[in-house]
C-alpha positions in Angstrom: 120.4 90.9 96.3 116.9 89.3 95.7 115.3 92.7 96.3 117.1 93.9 93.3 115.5 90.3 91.3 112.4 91.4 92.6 112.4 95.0 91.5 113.7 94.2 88.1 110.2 92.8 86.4 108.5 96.1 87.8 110.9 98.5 86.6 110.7 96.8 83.5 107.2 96.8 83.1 107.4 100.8 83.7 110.2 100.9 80.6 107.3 99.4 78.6 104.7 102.1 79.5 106.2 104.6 79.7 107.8 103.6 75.8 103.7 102.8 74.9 102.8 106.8 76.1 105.6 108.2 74.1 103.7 108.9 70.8 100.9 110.3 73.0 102.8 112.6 74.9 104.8 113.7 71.9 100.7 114.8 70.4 99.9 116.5 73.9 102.9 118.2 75.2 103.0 121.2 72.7 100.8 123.4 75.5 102.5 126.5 76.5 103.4 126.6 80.4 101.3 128.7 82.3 102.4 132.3 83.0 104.3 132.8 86.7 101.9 134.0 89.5 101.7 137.2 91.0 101.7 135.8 94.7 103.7 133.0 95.9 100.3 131.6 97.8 98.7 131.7 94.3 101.6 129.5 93.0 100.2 126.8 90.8 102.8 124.2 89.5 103.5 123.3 86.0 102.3 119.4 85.2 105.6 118.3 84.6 106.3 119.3 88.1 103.3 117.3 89.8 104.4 114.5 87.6 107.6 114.2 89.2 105.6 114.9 92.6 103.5 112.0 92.0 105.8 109.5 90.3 107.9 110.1 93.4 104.8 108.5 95.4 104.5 105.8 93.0 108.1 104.6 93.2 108.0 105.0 97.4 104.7 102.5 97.2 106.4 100.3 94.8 109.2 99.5 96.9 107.1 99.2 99.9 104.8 97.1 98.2 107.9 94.7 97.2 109.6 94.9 100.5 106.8 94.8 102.7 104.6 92.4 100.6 101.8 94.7 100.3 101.6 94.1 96.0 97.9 93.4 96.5 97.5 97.2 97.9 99.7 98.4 95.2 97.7 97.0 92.6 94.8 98.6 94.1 96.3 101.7 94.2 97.2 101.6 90.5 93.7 100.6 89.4 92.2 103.3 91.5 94.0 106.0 90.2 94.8 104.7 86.8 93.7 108.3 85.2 95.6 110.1 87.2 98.8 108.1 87.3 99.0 107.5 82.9 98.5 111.3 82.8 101.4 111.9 85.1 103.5 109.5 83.3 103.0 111.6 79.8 103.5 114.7 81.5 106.8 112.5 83.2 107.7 112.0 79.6 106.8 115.7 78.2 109.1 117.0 81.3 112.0 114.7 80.3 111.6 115.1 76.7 114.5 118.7 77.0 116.1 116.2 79.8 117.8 113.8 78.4 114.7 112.1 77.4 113.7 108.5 78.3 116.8 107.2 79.0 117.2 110.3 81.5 113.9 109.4 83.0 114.2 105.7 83.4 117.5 106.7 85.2 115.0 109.5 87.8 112.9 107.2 88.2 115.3 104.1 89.2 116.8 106.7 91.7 113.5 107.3 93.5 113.1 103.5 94.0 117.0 103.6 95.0 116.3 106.2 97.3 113.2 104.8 98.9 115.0 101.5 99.5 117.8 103.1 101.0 115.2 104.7 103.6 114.4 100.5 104.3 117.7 99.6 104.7 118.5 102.9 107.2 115.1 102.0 108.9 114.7 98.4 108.9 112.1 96.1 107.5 109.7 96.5 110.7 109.7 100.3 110.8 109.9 100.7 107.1 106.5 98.5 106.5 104.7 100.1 109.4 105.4 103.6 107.5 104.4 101.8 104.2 101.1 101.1 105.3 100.6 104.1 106.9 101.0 105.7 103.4 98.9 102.8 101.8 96.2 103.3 104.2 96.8 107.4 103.7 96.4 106.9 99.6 94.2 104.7 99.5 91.3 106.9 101.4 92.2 110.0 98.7 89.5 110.1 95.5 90.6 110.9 92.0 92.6 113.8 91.8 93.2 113.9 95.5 95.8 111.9 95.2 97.8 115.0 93.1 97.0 117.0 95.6 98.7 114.3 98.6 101.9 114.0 96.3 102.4 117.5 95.6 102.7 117.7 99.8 105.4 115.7 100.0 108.8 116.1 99.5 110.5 114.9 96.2 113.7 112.7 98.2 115.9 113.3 95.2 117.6 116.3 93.1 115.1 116.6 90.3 115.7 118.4 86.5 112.8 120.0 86.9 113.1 123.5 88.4 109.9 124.5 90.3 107.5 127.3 90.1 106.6 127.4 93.9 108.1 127.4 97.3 108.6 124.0 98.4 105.7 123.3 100.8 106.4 122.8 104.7 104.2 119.9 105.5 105.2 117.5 108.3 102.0 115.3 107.7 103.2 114.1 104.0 106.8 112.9 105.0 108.4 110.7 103.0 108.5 106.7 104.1 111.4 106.7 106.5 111.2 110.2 107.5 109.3 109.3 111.1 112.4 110.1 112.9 112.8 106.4 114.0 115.7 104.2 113.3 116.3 100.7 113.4 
């Protein structure tokens, strides 16, 4: 499987810093979780919750960046939102922390690319990468923390630890790669 070879320097690379944040999120994840809203349309999400949101995003442009040879997009993504993207990883590692802890989350996280290559295989390598840039093209026109916003509106593709707050949005627009409705 030299997708698997592929994968296996970036997954690594994500052991690494996400072990590097540990002390820091250890130092910032002693906040109190805000109280539950009054109204379901004033549902606001607990960071731990976006983080999952977003690192889903992250792993789905990972694997299309290493299937679809787009690594030079990916990169850009990752410098652009750098801020955003360390913060979700400590608030990754703050949500994991009562969930088995890193071990747990290296295992979530290896799912989501699973998961997202799975969606290439069931769609094929054409329809797949056209999707994938779609979503490059999509993230890459968001600013800052517009990008949070984007990943909270898509779907999280697998069963997560982390028990929402909110209603799980209906949004058609912010489908997961794969989820056009074509096939192969």
């Amino acid at each position: 499987m030299p997708f698997v070879r592929r994968l296996r320097p970036w997954i690594a690379a994500a052991c690494v810093a996400g072990a590097i944040a540990g002390p820091a999120v250890a130092a910032t994840s002693k906040s109190a979780k805000p109280a539950a809203p009054a109204a379901a349309k004033e549902c606001k999400p607990s960071a731990e919750e976006v983080a999952i949101h977003v690192r889903a995003l992250k792993e789905e442009m990972m694997v299309g960046a290493l299937s679809c040879d787009s690594r030079i997009g990916y990169g850009e993504f990752v410098r652009k939102f750098e801020k955003q993207l360390t913060t979700s990883g400590k608030h990754m590692q703050s949500a994991f922390k009562g969930h088995g802890g890193v071990s747990e989350m290296d295992r979530f996280n290896t799912k989501l690319a699973n998961e997202a290559m799975r969606q290439h295989m069931e769609k094929g390598t054409p329809v797949f990468c056209a999707d994938s840039k779609k979503l490059y093209d999509e993230v890459l026109a968001l600013n800052g923390d517009a990008l949070i916003d984007y990943a909270q509106k898509r779907p999280v593709p697998i069963a997560s630890p982390i028990r929402s707050n909110c209603p799980v949005p209906k949004t058609a627009s912010a489908a997961p790669v794969g989820s056009s409705g074509s096939s192969k």
